[in-house]
Backbone bond lengths (Angstrom), bond angles and torsions (degrees), N, CA, C in turn:
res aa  C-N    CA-C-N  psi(-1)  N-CA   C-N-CA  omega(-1)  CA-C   N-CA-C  phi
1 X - - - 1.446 - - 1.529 108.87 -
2 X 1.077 107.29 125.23 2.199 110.63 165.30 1.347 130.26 -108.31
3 X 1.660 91.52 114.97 1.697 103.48 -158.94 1.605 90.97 -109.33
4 X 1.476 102.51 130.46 1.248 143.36 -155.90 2.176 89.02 -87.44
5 X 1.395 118.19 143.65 1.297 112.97 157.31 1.774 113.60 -94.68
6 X 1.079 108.57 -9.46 1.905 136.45 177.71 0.907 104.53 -150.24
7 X 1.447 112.35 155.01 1.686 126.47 -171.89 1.930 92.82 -92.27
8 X 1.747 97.87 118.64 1.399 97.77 142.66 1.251 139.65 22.43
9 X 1.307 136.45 77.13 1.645 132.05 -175.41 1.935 90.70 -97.31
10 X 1.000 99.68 133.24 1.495 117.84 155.89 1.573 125.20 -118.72
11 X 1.119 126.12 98.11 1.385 114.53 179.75 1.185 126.42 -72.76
12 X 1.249 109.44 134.86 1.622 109.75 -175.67 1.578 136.08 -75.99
13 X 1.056 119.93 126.12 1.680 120.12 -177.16 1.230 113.15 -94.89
14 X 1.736 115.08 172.56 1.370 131.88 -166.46 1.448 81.20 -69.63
15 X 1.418 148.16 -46.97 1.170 140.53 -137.92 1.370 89.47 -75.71
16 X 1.660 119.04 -61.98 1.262 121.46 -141.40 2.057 99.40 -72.99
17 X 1.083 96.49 -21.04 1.866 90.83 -178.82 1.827 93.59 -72.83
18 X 1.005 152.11 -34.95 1.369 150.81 -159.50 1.474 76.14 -78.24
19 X 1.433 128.17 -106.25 1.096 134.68 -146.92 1.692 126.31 -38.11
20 X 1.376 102.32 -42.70 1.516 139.70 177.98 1.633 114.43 -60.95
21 X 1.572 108.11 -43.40 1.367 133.17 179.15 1.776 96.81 73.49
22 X 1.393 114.80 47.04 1.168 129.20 -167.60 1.868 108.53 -99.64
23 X 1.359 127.17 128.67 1.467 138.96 -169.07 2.222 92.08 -54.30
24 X 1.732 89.35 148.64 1.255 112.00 170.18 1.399 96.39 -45.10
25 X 1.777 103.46 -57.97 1.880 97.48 -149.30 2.057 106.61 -65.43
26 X 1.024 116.45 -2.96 1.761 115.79 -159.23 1.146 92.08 -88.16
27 X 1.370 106.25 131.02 1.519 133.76 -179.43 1.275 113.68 -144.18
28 X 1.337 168.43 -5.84 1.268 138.18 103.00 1.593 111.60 -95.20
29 X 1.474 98.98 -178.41 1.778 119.20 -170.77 1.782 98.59 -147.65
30 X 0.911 87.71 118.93 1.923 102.16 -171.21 1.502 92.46 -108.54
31 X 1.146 133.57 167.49 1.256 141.79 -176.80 1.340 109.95 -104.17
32 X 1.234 155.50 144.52 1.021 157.44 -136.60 1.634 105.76 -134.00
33 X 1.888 111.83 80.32 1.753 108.69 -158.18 1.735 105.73 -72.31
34 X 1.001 122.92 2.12 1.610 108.81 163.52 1.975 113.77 -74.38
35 X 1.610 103.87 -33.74 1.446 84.40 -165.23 1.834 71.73 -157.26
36 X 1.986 102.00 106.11 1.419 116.12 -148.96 1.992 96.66 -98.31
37 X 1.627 116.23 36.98 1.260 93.92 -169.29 1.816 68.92 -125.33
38 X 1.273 138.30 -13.66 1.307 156.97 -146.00 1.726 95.35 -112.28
39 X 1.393 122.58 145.90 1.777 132.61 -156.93 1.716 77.36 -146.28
40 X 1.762 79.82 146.08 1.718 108.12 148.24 1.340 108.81 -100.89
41 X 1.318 100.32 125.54 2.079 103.21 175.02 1.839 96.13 -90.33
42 X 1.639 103.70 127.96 1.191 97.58 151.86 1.664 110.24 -122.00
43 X 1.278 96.43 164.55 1.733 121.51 -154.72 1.734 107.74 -117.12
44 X 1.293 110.52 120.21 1.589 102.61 172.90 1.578 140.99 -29.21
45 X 1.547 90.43 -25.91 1.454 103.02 -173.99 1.868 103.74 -102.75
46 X 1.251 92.17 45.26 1.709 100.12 -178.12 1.657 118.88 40.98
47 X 1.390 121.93 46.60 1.183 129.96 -158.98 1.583 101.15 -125.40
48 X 0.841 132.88 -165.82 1.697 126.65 177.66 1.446 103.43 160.95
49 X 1.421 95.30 147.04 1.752 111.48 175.45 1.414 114.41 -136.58
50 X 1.507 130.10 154.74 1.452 132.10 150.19 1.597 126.64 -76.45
51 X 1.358 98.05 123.00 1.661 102.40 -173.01 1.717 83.52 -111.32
52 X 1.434 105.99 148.05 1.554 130.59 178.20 1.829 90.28 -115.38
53 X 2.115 97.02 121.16 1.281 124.35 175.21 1.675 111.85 60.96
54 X 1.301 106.43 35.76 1.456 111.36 -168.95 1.568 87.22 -101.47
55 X 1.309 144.80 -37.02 1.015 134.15 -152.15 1.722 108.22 -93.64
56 X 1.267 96.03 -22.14 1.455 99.35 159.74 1.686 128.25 -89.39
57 X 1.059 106.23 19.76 1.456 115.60 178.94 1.173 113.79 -135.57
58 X 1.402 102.45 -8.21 1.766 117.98 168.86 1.718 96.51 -72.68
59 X 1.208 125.24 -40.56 1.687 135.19 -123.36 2.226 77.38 -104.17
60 X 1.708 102.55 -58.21 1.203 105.90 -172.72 1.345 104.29 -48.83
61 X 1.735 135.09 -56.91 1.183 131.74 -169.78 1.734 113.29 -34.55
62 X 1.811 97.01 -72.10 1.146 129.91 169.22 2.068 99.38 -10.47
63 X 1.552 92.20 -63.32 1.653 102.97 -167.80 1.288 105.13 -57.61
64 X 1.227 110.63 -45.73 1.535 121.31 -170.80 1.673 114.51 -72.09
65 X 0.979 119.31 -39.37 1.570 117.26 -160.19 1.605 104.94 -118.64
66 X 1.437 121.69 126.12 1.468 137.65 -170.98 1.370 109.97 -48.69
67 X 1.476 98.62 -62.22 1.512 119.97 -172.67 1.299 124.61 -55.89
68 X 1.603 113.26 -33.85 1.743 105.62 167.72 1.501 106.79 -93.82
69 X 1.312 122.70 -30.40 1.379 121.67 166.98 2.097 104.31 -42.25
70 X 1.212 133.94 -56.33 1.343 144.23 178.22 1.284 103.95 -54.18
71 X 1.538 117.19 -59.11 1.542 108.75 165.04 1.215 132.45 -47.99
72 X 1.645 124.32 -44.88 1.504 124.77 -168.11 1.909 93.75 -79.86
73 X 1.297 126.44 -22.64 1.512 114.69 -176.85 1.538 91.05 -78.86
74 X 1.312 129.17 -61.62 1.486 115.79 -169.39 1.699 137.09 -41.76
75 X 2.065 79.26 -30.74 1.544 82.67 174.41 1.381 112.67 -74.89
76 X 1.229 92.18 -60.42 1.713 113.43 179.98 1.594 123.06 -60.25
77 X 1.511 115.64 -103.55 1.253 130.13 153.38 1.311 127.91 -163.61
78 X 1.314 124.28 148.59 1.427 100.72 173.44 1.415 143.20 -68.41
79 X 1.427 100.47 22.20 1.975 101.08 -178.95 1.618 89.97 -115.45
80 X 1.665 111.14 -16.09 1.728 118.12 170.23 1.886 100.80 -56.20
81 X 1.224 123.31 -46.11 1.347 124.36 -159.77 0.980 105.84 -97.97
82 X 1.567 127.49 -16.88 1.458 128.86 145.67 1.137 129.09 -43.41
83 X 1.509 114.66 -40.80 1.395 115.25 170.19 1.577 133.35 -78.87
84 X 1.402 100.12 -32.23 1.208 126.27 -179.22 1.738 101.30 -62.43
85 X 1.683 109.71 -54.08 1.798 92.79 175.46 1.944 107.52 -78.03
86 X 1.002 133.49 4.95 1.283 151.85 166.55 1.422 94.51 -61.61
87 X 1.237 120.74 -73.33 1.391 130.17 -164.31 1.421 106.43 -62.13
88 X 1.760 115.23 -41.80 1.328 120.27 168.32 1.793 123.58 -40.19
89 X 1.511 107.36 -53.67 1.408 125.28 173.98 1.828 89.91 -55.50
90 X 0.823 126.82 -100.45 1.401 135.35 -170.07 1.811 104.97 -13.15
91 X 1.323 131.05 -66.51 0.845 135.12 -166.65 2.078 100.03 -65.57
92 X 0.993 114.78 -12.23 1.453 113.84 -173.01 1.669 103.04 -89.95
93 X 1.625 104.46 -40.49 1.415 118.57 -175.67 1.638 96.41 -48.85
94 X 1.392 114.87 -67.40 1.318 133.93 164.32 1.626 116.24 5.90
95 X 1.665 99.71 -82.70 1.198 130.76 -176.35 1.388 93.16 -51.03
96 X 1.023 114.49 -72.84 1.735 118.21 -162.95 1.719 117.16 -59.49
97 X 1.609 102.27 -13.14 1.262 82.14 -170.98 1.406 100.23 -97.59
98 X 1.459 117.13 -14.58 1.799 135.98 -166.63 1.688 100.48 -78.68
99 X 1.838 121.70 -44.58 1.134 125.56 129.91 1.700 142.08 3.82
100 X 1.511 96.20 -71.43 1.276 118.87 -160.16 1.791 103.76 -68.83
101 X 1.822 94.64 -46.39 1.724 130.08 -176.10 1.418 93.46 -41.32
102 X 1.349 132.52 -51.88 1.517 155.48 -108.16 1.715 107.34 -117.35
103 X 1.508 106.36 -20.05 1.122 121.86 172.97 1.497 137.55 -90.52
């Protein structure tokens, strides 16, 4: 399990607002530790919102696409984006096993 001392900052790219359908002003996405598939959007103009399953579709992109994956290590690091698709696997285990219960 990876326990965070702060929740997750992901900064946001030109890519991820296209794909995401995410506002000009949003510039990071924090994970939201009460309900961890759920993001805090924060906004340039010091403003912020709750998106439901945004943080897991932040994380999937991330997995999926080179270019913000290159960004979040440059900003961050690359054992940072290690964890971050780490956390991705985990949150899928999740699904599948809450899933599985359900059947």
């Amino acid at each position: 399990m990876i326990v965070y001392m702060f929740p997750p900052t992901i900064v946001v790219t030109d890519c991820m607002r296209k794909v995401l359908s995410l506002p000009k002003k949003a510039v990071l996405i924090e994970q939201f530790r009460m309900l961890p598939c759920n993001a805090f959007v924060i906004c340039d103009d010091n403003t912020g919102y709750f998106s439901q399953g945004l943080y897991y579709k932040v994380l999937k992109h991330i997995s999926e696409c080179q270019n913000c994956r290159r960004v979040q290590e440059e900003i961050n690091s690359p054992e940072y984006v290690s964890q971050l698709l780490g956390e991705l696997r985990e949150i899928e285990l999740m699904w599948k096993s809450i899933s599985e219960d359900t059947d």
